[in-house]
Every structure is written in C-alpha cells, then in structure tokens.
C-alpha positions in Angstrom: 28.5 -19.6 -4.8 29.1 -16.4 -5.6 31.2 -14.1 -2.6 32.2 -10.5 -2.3 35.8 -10.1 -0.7 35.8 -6.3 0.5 39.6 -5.7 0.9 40.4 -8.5 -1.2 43.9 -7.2 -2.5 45.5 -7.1 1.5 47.5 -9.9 3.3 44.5 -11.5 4.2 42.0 -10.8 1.8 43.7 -12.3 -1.0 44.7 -15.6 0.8 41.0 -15.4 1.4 40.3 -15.0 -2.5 42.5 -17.2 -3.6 41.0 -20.0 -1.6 37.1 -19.2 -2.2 38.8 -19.7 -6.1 40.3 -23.0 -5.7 36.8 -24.4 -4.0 35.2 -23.4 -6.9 33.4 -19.9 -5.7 32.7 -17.3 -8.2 34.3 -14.3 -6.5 34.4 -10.6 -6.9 37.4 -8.5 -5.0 36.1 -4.8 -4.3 39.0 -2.9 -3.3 40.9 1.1 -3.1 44.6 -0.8 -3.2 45.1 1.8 -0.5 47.0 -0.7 1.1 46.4 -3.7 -1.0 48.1 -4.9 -4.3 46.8 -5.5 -7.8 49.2 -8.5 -8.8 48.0 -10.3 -5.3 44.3 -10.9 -6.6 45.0 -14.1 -7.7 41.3 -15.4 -9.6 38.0 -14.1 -9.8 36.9 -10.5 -10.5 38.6 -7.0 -9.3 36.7 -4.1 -8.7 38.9 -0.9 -7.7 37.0 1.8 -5.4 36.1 2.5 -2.0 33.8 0.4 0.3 32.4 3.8 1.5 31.1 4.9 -1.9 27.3 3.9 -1.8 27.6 4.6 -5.5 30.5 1.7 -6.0 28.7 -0.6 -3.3 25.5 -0.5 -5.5 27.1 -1.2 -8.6 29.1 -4.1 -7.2 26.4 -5.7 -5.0 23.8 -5.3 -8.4 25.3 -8.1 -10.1 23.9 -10.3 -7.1 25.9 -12.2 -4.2 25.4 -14.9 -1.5 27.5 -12.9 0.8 30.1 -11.0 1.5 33.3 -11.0 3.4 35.0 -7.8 4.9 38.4 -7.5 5.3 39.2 -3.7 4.9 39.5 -2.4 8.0 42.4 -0.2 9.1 44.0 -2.2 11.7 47.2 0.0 13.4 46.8 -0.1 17.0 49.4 3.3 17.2 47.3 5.1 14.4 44.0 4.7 15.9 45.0 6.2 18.8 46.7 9.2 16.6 43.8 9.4 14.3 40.7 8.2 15.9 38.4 9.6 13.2 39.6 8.0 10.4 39.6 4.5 12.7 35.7 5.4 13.0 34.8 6.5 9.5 36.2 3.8 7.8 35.7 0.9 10.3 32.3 1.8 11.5 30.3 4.5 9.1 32.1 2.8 6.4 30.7 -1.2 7.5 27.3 0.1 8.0 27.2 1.7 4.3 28.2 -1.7 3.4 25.6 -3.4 5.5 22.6 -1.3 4.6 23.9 -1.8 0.6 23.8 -5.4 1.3 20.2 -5.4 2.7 19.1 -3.3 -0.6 20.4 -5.8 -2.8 18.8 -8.7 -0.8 22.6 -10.1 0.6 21.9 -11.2 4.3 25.1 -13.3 4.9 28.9 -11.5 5.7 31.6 -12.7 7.5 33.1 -9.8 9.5 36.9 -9.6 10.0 37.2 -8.9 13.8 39.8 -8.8 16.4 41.0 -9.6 19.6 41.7 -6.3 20.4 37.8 -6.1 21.2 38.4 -8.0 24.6 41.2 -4.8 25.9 43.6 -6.6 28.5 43.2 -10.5 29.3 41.3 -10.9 32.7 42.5 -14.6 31.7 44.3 -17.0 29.2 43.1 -18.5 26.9 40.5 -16.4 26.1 37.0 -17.8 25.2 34.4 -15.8 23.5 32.7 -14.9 27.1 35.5 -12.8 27.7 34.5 -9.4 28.5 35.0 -7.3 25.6 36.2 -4.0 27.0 38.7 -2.7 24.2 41.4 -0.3 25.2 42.2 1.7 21.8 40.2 2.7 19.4 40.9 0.1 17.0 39.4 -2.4 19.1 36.6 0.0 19.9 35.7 0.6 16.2 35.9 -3.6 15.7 33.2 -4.2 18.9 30.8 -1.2 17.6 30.5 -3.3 14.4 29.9 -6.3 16.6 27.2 -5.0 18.6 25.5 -3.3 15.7 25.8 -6.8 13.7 23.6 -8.3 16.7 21.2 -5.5 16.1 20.8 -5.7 12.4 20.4 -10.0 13.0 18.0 -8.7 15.5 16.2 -6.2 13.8 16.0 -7.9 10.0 17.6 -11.3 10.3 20.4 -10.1 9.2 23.3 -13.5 9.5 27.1 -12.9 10.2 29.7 -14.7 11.7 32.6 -12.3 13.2 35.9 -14.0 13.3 38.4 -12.3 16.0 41.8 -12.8 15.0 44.7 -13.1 17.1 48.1 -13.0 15.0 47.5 -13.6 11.7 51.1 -15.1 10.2 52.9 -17.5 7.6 52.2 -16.7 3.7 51.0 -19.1 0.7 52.8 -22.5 1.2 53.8 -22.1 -2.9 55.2 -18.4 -1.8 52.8 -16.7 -4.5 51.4 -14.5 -1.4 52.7 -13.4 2.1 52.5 -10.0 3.9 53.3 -6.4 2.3 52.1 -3.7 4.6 53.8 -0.7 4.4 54.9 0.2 6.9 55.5 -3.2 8.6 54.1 -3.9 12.5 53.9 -7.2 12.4 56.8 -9.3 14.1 57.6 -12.4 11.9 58.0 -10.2 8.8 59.8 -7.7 10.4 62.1 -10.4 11.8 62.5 -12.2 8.5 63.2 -8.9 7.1 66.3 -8.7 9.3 67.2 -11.9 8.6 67.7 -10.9 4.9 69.2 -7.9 5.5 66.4 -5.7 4.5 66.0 -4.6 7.7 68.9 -3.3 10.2 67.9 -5.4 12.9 64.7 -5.9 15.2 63.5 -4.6 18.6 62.2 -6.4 21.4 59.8 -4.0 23.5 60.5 -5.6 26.7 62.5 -8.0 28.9 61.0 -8.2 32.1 57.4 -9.6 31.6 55.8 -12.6 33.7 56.8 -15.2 30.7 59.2 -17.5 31.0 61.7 -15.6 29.1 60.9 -11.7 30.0 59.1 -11.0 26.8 55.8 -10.9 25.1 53.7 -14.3 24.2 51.2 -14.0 21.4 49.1 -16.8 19.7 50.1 -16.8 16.6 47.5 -18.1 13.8 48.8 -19.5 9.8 47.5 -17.4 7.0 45.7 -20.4 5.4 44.3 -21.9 8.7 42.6 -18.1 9.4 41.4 -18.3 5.6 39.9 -22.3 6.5 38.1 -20.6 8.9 36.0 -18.1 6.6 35.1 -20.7 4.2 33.7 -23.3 7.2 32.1 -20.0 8.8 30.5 -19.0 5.2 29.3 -22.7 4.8 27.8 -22.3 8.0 26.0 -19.3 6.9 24.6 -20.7 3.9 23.4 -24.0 5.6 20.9 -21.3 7.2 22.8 -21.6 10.7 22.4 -18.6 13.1 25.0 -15.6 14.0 28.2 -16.3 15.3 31.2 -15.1 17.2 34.7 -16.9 17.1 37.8 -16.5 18.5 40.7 -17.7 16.4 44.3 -18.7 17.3 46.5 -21.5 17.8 45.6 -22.1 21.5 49.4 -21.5 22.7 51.2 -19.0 22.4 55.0 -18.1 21.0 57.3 -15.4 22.8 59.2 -12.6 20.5 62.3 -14.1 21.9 60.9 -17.7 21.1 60.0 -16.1 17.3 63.4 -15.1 17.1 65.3 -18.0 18.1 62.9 -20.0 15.5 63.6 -17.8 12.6 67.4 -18.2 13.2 67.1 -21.7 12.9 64.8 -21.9 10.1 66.8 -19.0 8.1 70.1 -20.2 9.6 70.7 -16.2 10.0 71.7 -14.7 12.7 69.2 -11.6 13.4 70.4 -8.8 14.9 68.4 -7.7 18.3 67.9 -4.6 20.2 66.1 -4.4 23.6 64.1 -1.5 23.7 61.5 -0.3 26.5 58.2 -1.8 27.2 55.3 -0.1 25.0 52.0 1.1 26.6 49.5 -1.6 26.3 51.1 -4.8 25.5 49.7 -7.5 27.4 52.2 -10.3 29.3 50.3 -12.8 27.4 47.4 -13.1 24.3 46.2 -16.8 23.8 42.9 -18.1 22.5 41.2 -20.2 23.2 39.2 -21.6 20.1 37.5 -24.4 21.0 34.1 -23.6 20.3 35.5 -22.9 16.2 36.8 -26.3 16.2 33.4 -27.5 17.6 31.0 -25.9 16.1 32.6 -25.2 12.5 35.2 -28.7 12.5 37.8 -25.9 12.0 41.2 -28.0 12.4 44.4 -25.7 11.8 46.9 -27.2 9.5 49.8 -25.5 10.0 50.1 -24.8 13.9 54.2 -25.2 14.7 55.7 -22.4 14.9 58.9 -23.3 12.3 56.1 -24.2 9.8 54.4 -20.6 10.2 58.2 -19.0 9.8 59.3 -21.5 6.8 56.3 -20.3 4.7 56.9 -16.4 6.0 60.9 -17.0 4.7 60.0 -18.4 1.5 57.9 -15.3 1.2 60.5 -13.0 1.9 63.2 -14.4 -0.2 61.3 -14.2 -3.3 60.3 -10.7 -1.9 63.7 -9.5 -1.1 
C-alpha cells in the first residue's frame, strides 16, 4: 500500500510513518519542517515543501497513492486565538487544496487528524461522537470546517475519510528513537519531564480549585503508538471499501495535572518543582472520551493505557533528549 503522511516529520506524524513502515507500506512524508524534524522520518520517502503549494501537491500525489493521511495542522489553542488567519489558511484553505489535488490524481481515501477541541466545553463525560460540536477557539473551529466540508466532498464525489479526534496525545517510541519536540512546548507530560531533568525551572499548575477530586484539571490522556494503531485500523477500513467515519480517541479515564505530577515523580524518582498559578480562560473541569464506537467498529485496543507506562516512555525520551 502505498500512503502519503502530510506532516510526517512532527510528533505524531512520524510515529505515524514509522509504523505504516514496519507493516510493510510504501510511504512518502511531504513536509515544510516548519515545525517538524528531518532526523525523525524514520523509513520511506521525504518530500520537503508546503502542503499549500498546488505545485508541490501535484508533483507528490503524481507518483500515485492509496491515500493520504494529514497531520499538519497548526494546533495552539493560544495562537489561534492571536492569529486567527493563519489558523484558517493553513488548516482549512490549505486541506481543501490538498483535497481537490487528491481528487485530480484519483486518491479518494485520507485520514484527517482532528480534535476534541471541535466539541467546545463538555455538556458531559465521556464524550461520544454525538456530542454537540460547538468549538470555542478558532482552532477547534478550523478542525470542524474540515469536518463538515469532508461530509460534503463524500457527499458530493464519494469522497472516503475517517476523522480521528484526538484528546491528549502523550508517551514517545517505546525504543526512545521518537518522542515530542515542539518548540515552544504546551503539552504537560513533556513540560513536566522537562522539570524533572532540570531543563526546565519548574512547572505551573493553572488551577486549584476545580470540581476534581484534587482542585485541578483531568484530561484523557492517549499513548503515542495507540493514537498511531488507530490510523492504520482506520486506513484498513478505508481500503476495505467501508464508508466515512468519525472517532473519538482517548483512554476513556482521565488523569489530573496534579495526578501527572505525582506519577512522573515516581517514575523519574525527581522531585519537580511546582507553581500554582491562576486558572486559564477555557479549560474545562474535565475532558474524557469516550471511544467505544473505535474499539467496536475498528477492534482498536490501546496498548499502553496506565498512566506510569505513558510517562516511562515520555522519560526515556527526555533523557536521551536532555
């Protein structure tokens, strides 16, 4: 089989690559390294250039795919909000270049890298894929426009894709060849590990007095490899001929920072240095999924759901990074 991985140099992206590789996919990364990394395209082919160049699109979908998987959005909740337009250029006009070069060349399957963002604040938890999808940023709002115009192209031309709504993507390559790099850093387990190696000063906690058990956030937090499982069962899907599909992805239970915390300590046997810090606009008590109908429909069976597991792969990461 042979897959495009748009974005394939990022965190995700080239977990994803380097697992369509080991099952024996011929695979092409297509990718600006804007905020992906050479060295972390592990097999395959590597393409550098922009997804929203029709020119570069054309020249990479010309050597003829089954489908396509899309991984390069922008994904910072803060700078959407800052920078709506570039949230919208690249995220939607961007996607639908991509789309309509995929329809030229005859590619009619792609796996869409979505969020949870799209569903705004939980009117309950877990949350299924009937919950209403009212996004509250423009992040999210640039992820659901994609959605809805995804139904419209199935719609319109038959036009198959599954879209795959993350919750907390975490954890790194059990071997430690791959784990997160973003610069800068927004995600908590890294930037916790990072102040367990003394990279970082110490970490914040936005937020003590929640409805949680403890005071403070819980988020469903989802391995790196089991959100990669996921692609390949939805892509197998897609190529068995089976019809458009939305999926929500996460562990079904969800972690608290202060629980992450505590974990890393006794996984790193570090102490971490904490500072409480004021509650941030927009962050949910709670964000669980509920993932069910994946694990139904697809057999999609996460590997690697305890928590310690998730951090133990992130510190191995990190101490090779640091």
């Amino acid at each position: 089989m042979k897959v495009l991985v748009v974005g394939g140099a990022g965190y995700i992206g080239s977990h994803m690559v380097q697992m369509l590789g080991h099952q024996g996919c011929s695979v092409t990364t297509l990718d600006d390294l804007s905020s992906g990394h050479r060295d972390a395209v592990l097999c395959g082919d590597f393409v550098q250039g922009n997804f929203g160049d029709r020119a570069v699109l054309d020249a990479v979908l010309s050597r003829g795919f089954h489908a396509a998987m899309h991984l390069a959005s922008f994904i910072q909740v803060g700078e959407s909000v800052q920078h709506p337009d570039k949230y919208y250029r690249n995220n939607v006009t961007y996607t639908l270049g991509l789309l309509d070069a995929m329809r030229a060349q005859g590619v009619g399957n792609f796996i869409f890298s979505s969020t949870a963002a799209t569903f705004g604040e939980p009117q309950y938890t877990p949350m299924d894929e009937r919950h209403p999808q009212q996004p509250i940023n423009p992040y999210g709002r640039s992820k659901l426009m994609v959605e809805q115009a995804l139904a419209d192209y199935d719609r319109a031309y038959g036009f198959k894709s599954v879209c795959l709504r993350y919750f907390n993507a975490a954890g790194a390559d059990p071997e430690a060849r791959l784990g997160e790099r973003h610069d800068p850093e927004t995600h908590l387990i890294p930037l916790v590990l990072q102040a367990a190696s003394g990279r970082r000063s110490g970490i914040s906690v936005f937020g003590r007095d929640y409805d949680t058990p403890d005071g403070t956030c819980i988020r469903d937090y989802i391995h790196i490899q089991d959100l990669c499982a996921a692609h390949w069962l939805a892509l197998q899907s897609l190529m068995k001929g089976d019809d458009s599909q939305s999926y929500n992805l996460g562990n079904g239970h969800g972690f608290s920072v202060q629980e992450v915390i505590d974990t890393a300590e006794q996984v790193t046997g570090r102490k971490i240095p904490v500072v409480n810090a004021p509650r941030r606009d927009g962050d949910p008590a709670r964000l669980v999924a509920d993932s069910r109908k994946a694990r139904d429909q697809l057999g999609w069976q996460p590997q690697y759901a305890d928590l310690a597991t998730i951090i133990e792969h992130a510190w191995q990461w990190e101490s090779r990074a640091g």
